[in-house]
VMD Tcl script that draws the C-alpha trace (Angstrom):
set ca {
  {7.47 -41.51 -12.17}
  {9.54 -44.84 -11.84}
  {12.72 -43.37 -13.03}
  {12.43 -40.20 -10.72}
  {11.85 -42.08 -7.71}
  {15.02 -43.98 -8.86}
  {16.68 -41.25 -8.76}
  {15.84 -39.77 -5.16}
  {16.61 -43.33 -4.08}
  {20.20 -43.01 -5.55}
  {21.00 -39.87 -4.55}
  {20.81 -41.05 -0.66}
  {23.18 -43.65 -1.39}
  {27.15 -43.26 -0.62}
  {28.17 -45.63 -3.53}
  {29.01 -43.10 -6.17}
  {29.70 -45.37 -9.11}
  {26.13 -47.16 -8.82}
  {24.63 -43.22 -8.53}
  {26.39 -42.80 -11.70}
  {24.72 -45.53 -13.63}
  {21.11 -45.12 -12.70}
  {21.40 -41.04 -13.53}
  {22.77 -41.88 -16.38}
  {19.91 -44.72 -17.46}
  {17.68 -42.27 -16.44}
  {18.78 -39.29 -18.43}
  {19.06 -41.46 -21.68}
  {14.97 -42.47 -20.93}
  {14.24 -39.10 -20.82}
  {15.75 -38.52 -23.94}
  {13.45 -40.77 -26.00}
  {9.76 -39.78 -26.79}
  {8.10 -41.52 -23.36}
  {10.74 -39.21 -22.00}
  {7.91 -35.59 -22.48}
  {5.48 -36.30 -20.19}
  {8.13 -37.35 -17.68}
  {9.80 -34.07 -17.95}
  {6.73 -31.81 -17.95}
  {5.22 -33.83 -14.57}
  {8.97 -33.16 -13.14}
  {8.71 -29.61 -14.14}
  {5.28 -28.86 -12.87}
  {6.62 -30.51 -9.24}
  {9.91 -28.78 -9.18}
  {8.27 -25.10 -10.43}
  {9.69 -25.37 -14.10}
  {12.96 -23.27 -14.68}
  {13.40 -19.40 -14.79}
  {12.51 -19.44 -18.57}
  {9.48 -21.30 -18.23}
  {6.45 -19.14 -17.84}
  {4.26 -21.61 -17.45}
  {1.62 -22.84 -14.13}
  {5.28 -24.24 -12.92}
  {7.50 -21.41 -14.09}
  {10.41 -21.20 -10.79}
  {10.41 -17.36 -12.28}
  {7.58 -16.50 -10.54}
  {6.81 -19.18 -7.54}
  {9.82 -22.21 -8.03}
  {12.54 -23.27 -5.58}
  {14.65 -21.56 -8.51}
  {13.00 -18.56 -9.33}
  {14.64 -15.18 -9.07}
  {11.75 -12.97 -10.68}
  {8.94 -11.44 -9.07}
  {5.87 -9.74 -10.46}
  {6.73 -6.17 -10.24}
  {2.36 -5.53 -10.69}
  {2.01 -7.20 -7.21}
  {4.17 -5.65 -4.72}
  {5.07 -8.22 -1.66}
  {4.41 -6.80 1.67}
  {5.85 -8.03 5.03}
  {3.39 -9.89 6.83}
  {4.12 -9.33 10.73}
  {1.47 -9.19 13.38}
  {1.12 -5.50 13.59}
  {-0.14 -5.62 9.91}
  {-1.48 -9.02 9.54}
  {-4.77 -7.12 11.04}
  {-5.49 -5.40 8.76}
  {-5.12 -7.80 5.58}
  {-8.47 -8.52 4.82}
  {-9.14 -4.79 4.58}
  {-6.02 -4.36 2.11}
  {-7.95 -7.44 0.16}
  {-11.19 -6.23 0.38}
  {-10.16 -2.59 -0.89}
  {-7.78 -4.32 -3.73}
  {-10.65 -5.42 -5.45}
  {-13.22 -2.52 -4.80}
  {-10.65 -0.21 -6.06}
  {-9.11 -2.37 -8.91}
  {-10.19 0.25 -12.11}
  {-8.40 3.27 -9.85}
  {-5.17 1.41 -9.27}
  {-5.23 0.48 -12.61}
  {-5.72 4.22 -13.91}
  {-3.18 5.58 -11.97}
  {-5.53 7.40 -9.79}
  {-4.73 5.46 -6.62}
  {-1.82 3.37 -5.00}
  {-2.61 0.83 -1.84}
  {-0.16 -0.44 0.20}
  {0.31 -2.22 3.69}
  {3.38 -0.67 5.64}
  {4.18 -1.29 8.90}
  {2.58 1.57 10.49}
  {-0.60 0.38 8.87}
  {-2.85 0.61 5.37}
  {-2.48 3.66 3.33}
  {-4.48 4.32 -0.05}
  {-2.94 7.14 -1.53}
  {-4.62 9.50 -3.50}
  {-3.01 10.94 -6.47}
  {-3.48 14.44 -6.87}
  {-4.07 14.83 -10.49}
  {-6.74 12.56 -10.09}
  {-8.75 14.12 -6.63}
  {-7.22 17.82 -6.75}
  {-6.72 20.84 -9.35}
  {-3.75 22.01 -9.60}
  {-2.73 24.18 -6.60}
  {-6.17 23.58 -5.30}
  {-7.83 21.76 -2.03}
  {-11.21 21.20 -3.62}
  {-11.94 17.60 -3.93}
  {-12.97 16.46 -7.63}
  {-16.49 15.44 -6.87}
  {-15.97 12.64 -9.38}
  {-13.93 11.40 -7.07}
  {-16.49 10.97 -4.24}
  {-17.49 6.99 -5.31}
  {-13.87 5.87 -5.11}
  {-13.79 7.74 -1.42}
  {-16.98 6.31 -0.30}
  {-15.24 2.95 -1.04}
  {-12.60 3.53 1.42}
  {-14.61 5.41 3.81}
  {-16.96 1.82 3.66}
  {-13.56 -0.07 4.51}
  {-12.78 2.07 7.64}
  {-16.65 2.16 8.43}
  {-15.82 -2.07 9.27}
  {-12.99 -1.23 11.55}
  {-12.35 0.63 14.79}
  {-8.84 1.71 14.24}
  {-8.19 5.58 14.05}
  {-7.44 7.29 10.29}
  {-4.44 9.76 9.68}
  {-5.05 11.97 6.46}
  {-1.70 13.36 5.25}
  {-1.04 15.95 2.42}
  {1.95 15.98 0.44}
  {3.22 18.05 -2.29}
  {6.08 18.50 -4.48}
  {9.24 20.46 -4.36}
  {8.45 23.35 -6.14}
  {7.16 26.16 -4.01}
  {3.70 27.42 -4.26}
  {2.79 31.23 -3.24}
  {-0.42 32.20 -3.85}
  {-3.36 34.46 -2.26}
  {-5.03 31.38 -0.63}
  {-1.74 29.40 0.11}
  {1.62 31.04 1.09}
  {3.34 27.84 1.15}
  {3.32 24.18 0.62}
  {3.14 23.39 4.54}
  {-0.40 25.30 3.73}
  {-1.60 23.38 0.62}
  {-0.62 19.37 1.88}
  {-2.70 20.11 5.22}
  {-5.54 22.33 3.73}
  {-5.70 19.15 1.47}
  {-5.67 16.38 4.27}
  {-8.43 18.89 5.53}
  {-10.31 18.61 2.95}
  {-10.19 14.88 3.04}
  {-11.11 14.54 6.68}
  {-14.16 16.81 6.01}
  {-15.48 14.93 3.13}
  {-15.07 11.64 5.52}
  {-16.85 13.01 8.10}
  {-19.93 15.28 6.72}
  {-20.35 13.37 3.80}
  {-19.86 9.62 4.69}
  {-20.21 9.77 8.45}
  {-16.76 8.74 9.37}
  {-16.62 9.80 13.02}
  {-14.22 12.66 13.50}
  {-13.06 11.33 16.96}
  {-11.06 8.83 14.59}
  {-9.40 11.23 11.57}
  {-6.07 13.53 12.27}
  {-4.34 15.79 9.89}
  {-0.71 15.69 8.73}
  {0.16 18.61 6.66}
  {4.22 17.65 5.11}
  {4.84 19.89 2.31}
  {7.65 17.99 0.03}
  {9.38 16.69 3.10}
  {8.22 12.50 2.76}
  {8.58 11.85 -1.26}
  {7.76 8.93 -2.40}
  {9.55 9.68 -5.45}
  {12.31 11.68 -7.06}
  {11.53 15.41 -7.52}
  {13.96 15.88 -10.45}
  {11.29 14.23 -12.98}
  {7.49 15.39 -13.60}
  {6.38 11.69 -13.12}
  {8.45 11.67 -9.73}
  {6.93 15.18 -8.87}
  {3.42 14.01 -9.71}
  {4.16 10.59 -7.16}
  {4.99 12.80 -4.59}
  {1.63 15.22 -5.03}
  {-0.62 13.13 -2.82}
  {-2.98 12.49 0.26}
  {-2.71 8.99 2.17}
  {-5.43 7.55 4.15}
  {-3.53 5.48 6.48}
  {-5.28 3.18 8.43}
  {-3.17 2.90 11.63}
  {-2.59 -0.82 13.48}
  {-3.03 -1.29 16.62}
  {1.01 -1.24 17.41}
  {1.27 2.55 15.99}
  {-2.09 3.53 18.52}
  {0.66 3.37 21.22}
  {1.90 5.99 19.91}
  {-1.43 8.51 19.52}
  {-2.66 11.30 21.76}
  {-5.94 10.26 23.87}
  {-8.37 12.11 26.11}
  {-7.72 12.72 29.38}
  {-10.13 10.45 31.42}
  {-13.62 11.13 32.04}
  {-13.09 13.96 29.29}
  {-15.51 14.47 26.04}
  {-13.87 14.71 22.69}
  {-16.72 17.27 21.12}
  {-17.51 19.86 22.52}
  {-20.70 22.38 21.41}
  {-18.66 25.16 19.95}
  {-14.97 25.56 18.61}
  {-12.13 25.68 20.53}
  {-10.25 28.81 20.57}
  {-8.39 29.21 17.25}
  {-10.16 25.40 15.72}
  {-12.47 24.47 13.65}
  {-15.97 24.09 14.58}
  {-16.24 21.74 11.85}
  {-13.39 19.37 12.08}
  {-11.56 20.03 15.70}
  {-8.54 20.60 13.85}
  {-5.76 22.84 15.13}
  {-4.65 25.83 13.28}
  {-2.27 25.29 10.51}
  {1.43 26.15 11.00}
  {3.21 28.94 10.04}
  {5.27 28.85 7.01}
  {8.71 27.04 7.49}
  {7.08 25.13 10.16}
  {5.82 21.43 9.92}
  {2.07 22.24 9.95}
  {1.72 18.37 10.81}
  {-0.39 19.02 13.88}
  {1.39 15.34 13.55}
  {-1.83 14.16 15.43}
}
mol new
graphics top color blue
foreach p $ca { graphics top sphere $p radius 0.5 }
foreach p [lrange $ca 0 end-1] q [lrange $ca 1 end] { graphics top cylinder $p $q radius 0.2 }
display resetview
């Protein structure tokens, strides 16, 4: 530890020559055997070098690393999202064996959290019916938004290939029968107050992936549960004041059961973007 405070000492110095010398003394006592332990304190300080992989490897946390851990994606911290980071912790680790599997994908974006829902995992093919194997993952997010009081957005997405069935004439129809079917499941079956879920229905027009590949296609088949910060609630529609948001029977052309607004014709953006 001598030698290396030497050497910060010397470095300061403007006489050149008398830097020379002491680096030099230095580099031929690291060279002999007491030389080891002097290196590997050095390297643990400094964060080791991009080949380490060690606790000091600058790969992954040094002043010369240039790696990152692809299996932790780094998220902007700002104070729109900062909120909402012990919910993105505390969801992390509830839902570790689904992110794992494939099944689920969390994220913090700046419009808020979103755990996406894979639809291979929550939806037959073509289908809105919610796997009820499913329901103990959802009742672990639905516990998350439970702790908070910021409003939920459920949005469907699809794929690019067209769907034209006798229950869905397009894929406006299936991503927002799907973010339906979502809300409903929050609301009737874990008490999720519907006053805080809106529906996005947007077909195959946000990927998240490439559409020329299956893998990218089955990315981009998906429901997020985004749990909006409190910048983005600038942006949402409230009640007029002194108004109730239920009311004892449906609106013309809703839902009694959700409060939802009719879907949107085909070619349309169904998002009631709520």
């Amino acid at each position: 530890m001598f030698a290396f405070f030497v050497v910060m000492f010397a470095s300061a110095q403007a006489d050149k020559g008398r830097t020379k010398q002491i680096s030099e003394s230095v580099t031929r006592a690291l060279e002999d055997g007491a030389g080891a332990k002097m290196r590997a304190v050095v390297t643990q300080i400094l964060g080791g070098s991009v080949e380490d992989t060690g606790k000091g490897s600058a790969a992954m946390k040094g002043p010369g690393g240039s790696r990152l851990d692809s299996q932790k994606p780094v998220a902007d911290v700002t104070p729109q999202t900062a909120e909402l980071l012990p919910s993105l912790e505390y969801l992390n680790a509830q839902l570790k064996h689904e992110v794992e599997a494939g099944q689920m994908q969390i994220s913090l974006q700046t419009r808020g959290l979103v755990v996406s829902l894979r639809q291979t995992a929550f939806f037959p093919s073509g289908e809105d019916a919610i796997a009820p194997a499913t329901y103990p993952s959802l009742e672990k997010v639905a516990n998350a938004i439970g702790k908070l009081p910021n409003p939920v957005r459920l949005e469907g997405h699809t794929d690019s290939i067209p769907i034209h069935t006798a229950k869905f004439r397009s894929n406006w129809e299936l991503s927002a029968a799907r973010a339906i079917a979502v809300l409903e499941l929050l609301n009737t079956r874990f008490q999720v107050s519907r006053e805080r879920l809106a529906i996005g229905g947007y077909a195959e027009t946000a990927p998240v992936a490439s559409n020329e590949s299956e893998e990218g296609r089955a990315r981009n088949r998906r429901v997020d549960i985004v749990i909006l910060n409190h910048q983005h609630l600038l942006n949402e529609p409230e009640p007029a004041s002194g108004l109730k948001t239920g009311s004892p029977g449906p609106a013309p052309g809703g839902s009694p059961k959700t409060g939802v607004q009719p879907q949107a014709a085909p070619g349309q953006d169904s998002h009631a973007r709520m």
